[in-house]
DRENPA-3360 file (N, C-alpha, C; in nm, 2 decimals, always signed):
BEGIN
1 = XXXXXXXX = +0.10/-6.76/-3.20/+0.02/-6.65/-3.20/+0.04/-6.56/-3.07 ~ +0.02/-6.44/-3.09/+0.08/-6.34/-2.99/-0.07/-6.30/-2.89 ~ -0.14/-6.28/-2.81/-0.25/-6.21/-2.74/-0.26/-6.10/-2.77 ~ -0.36/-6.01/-2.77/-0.41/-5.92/-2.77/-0.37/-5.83/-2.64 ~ -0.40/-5.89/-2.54/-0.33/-5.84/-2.42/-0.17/-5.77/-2.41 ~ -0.09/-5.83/-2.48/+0.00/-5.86/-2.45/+0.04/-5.74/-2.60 ~ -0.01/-5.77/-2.70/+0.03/-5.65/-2.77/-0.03/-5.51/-2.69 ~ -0.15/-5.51/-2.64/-0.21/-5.36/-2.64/-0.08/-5.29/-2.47;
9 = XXXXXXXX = -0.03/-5.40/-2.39/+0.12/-5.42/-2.28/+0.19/-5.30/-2.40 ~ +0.22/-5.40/-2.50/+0.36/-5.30/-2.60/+0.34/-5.19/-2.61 ~ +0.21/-5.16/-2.69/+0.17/-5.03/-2.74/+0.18/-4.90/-2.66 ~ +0.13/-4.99/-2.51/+0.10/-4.86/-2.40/+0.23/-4.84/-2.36 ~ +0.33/-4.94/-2.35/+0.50/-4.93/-2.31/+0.57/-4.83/-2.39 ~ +0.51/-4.86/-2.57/+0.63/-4.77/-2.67/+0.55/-4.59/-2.61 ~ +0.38/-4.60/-2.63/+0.37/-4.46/-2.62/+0.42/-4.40/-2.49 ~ +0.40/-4.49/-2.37/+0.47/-4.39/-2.28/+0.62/-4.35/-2.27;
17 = XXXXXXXX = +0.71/-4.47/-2.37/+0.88/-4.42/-2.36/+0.88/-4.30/-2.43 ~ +0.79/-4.32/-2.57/+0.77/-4.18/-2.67/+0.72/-4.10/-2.60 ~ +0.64/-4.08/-2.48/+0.63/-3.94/-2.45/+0.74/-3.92/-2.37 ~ +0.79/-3.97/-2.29/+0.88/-3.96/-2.22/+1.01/-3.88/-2.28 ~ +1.03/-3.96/-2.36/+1.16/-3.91/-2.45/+1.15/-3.77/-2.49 ~ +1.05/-3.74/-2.58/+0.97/-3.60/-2.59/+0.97/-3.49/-2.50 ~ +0.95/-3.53/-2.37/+0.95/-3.47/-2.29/+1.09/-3.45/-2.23 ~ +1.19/-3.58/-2.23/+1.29/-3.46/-2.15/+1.38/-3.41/-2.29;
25 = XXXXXXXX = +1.34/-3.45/-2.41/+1.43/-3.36/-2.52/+1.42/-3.23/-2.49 ~ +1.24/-3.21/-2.44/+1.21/-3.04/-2.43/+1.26/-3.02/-2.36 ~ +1.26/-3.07/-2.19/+1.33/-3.02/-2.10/+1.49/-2.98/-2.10 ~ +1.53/-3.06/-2.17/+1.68/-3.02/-2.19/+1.70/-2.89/-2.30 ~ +1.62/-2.91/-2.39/+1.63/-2.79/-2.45/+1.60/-2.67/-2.39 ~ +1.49/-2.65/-2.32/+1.46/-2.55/-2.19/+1.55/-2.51/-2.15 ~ +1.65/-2.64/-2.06/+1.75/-2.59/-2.01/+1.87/-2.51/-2.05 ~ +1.89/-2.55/-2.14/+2.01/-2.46/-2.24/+1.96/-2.34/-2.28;
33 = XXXXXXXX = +1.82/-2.36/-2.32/+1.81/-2.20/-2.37/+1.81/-2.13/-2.23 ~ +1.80/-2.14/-2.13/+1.83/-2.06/-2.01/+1.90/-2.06/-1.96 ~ +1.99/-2.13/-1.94/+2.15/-2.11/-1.92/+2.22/-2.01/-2.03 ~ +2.17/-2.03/-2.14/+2.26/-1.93/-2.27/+2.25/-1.82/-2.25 ~ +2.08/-1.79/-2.22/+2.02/-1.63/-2.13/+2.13/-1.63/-2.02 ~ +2.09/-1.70/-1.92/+2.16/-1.63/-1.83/+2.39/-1.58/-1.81 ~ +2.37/-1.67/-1.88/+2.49/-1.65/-1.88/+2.58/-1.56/-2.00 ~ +2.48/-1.50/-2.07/+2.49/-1.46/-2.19/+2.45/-1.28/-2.16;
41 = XXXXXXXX = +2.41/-1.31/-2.09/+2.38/-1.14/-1.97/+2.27/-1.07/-2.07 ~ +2.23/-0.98/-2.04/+2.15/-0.92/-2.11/+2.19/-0.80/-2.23 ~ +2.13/-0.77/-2.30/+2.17/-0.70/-2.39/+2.17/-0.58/-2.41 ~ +2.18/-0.46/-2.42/+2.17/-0.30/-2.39/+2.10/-0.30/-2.51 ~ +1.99/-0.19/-2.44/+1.87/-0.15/-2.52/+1.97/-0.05/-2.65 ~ +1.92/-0.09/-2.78/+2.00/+0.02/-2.81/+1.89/+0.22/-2.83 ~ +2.01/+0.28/-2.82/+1.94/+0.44/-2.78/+1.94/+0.50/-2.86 ~ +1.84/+0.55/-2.82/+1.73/+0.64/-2.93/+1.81/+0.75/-3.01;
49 = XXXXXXXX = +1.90/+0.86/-2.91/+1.97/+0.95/-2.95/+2.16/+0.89/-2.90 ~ +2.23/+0.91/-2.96/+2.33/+0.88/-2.97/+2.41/+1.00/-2.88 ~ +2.43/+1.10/-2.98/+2.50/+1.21/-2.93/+2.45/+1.35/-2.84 ~ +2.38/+1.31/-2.78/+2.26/+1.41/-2.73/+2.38/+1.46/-2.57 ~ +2.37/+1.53/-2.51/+2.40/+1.58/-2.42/+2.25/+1.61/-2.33 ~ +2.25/+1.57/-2.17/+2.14/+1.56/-2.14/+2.10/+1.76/-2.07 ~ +1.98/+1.74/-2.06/+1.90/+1.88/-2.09/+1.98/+1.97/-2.02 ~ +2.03/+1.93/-1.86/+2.10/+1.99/-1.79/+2.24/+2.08/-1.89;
57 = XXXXXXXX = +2.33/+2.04/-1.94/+2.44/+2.08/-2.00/+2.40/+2.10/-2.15 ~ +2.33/+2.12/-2.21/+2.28/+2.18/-2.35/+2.24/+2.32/-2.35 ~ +2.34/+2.35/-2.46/+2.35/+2.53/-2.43/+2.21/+2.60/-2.47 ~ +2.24/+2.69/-2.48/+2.10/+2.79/-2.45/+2.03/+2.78/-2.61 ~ +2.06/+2.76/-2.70/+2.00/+2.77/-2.81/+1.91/+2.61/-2.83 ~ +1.96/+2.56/-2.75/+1.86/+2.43/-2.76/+1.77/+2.40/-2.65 ~ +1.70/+2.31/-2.75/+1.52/+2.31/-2.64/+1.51/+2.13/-2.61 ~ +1.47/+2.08/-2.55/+1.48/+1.95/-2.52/+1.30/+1.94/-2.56;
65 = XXXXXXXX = +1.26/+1.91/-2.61/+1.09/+1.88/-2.66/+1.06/+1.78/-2.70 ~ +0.90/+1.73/-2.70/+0.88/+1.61/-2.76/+0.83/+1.65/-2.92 ~ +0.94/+1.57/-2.98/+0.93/+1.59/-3.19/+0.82/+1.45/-3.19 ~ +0.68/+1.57/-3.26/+0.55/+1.51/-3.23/+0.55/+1.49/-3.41 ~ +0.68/+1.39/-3.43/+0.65/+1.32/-3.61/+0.69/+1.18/-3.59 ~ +0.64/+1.09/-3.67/+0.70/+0.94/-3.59/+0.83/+0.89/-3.67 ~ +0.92/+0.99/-3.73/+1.06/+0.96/-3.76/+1.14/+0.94/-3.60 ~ +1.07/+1.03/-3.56/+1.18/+1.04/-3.39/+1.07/+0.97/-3.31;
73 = XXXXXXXX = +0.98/+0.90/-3.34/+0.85/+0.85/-3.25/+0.82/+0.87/-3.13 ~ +0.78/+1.05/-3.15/+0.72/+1.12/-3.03/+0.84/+1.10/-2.89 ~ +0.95/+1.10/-2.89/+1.00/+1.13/-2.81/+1.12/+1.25/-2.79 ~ +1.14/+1.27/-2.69/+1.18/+1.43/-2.66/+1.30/+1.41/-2.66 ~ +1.31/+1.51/-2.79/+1.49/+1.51/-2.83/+1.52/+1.67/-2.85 ~ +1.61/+1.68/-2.92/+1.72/+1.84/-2.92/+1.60/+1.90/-3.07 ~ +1.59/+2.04/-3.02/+1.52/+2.12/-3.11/+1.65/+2.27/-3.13 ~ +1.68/+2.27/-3.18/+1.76/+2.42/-3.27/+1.63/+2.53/-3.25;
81 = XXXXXXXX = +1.72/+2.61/-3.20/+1.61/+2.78/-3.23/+1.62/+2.82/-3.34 ~ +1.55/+2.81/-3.48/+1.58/+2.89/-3.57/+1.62/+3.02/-3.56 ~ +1.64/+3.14/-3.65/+1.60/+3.24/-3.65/+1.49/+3.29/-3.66 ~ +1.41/+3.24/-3.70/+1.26/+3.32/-3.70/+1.19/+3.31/-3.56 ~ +1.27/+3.21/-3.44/+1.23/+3.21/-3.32/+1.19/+3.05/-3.29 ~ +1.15/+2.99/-3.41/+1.08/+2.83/-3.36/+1.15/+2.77/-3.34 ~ +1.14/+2.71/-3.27/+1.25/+2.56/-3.25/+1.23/+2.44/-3.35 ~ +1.29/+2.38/-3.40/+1.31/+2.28/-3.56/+1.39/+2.17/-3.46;
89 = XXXXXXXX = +1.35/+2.06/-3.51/+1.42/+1.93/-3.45/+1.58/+1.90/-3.52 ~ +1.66/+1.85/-3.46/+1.78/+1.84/-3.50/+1.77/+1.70/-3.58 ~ +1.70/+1.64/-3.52/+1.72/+1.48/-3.58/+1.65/+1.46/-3.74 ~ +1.49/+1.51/-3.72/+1.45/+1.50/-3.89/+1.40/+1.65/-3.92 ~ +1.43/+1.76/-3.87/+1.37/+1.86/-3.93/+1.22/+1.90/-3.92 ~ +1.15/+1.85/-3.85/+0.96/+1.91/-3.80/+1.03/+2.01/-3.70 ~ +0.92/+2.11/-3.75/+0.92/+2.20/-3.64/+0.83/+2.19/-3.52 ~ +0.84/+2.28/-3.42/+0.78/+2.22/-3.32/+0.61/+2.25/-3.28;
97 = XXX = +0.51/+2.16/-3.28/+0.41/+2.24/-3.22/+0.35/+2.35/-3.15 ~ +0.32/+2.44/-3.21/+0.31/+2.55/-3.16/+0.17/+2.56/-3.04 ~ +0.24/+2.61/-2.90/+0.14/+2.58/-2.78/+0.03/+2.65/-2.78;
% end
C-alpha cells in the first residue's frame, strides 16, 4: 500500500513540472516571435496615394484638399479645377466643399 503523503509528494511534483514546462514552451515561443520581428524589420506602411506629386511641384490647375467622402477617408489629396471653377477630386470624383 502506497501513503497518502507520499502520493499527494507526486501530485504536487507532476503539477509543478506541468507548469513549468508550460511555461518555458511560452517563453520560447515569445522568443521567436521576437526575434522574427526583429529581424524581419518592419514593414512599410502601405500609401494612401501612389502617384501624387507633393503640393510643392503640382502645377497650377491642381489643388491639394481634404476629399471630405470616405472612399479617400478624409484625407488631403489632388483636386482637378473643373471648368466651371470647382475643384473635383482626382481619386473618386466628389467635388469639393464649398467654404
Amino acid at each position: 500500500m502506497t501513503s497518502a503523503p507520499a502520493l499527494a509528494l507526486l501530485a504536487v511534483f507532476t503539477a509543478g513540472l506541468l507548469a513549468w514546462s508550460v511555461a518555458v514552451v511560452l517563453a520560447v515561443l515569445a522568443l521567436a516571435h521576437g526575434l522574427t520581428r526583429a529581424y524581419r524589420g518592419r514593414r512599410p506602411r502601405p500609401r494612401w496615394v501612389v502617384d501624387e506629386l507633393p503640393p510643392d511641384k503640382a502645377p497650377d490647375n491642381v489643388l491639394w484638399l481634404a476629399c471630405h467622402s470616405t472612399a479617400c477617408g478624409h484625407m488631403q489629396t489632388r483636386h482637378d479645377v473643373a471648368p466651371e471653377g470647382a475643384p473635383v477630386c482626382r481619386a473618386c470624383g466628389t467635388p469639393a466643399a464649398s467654404a
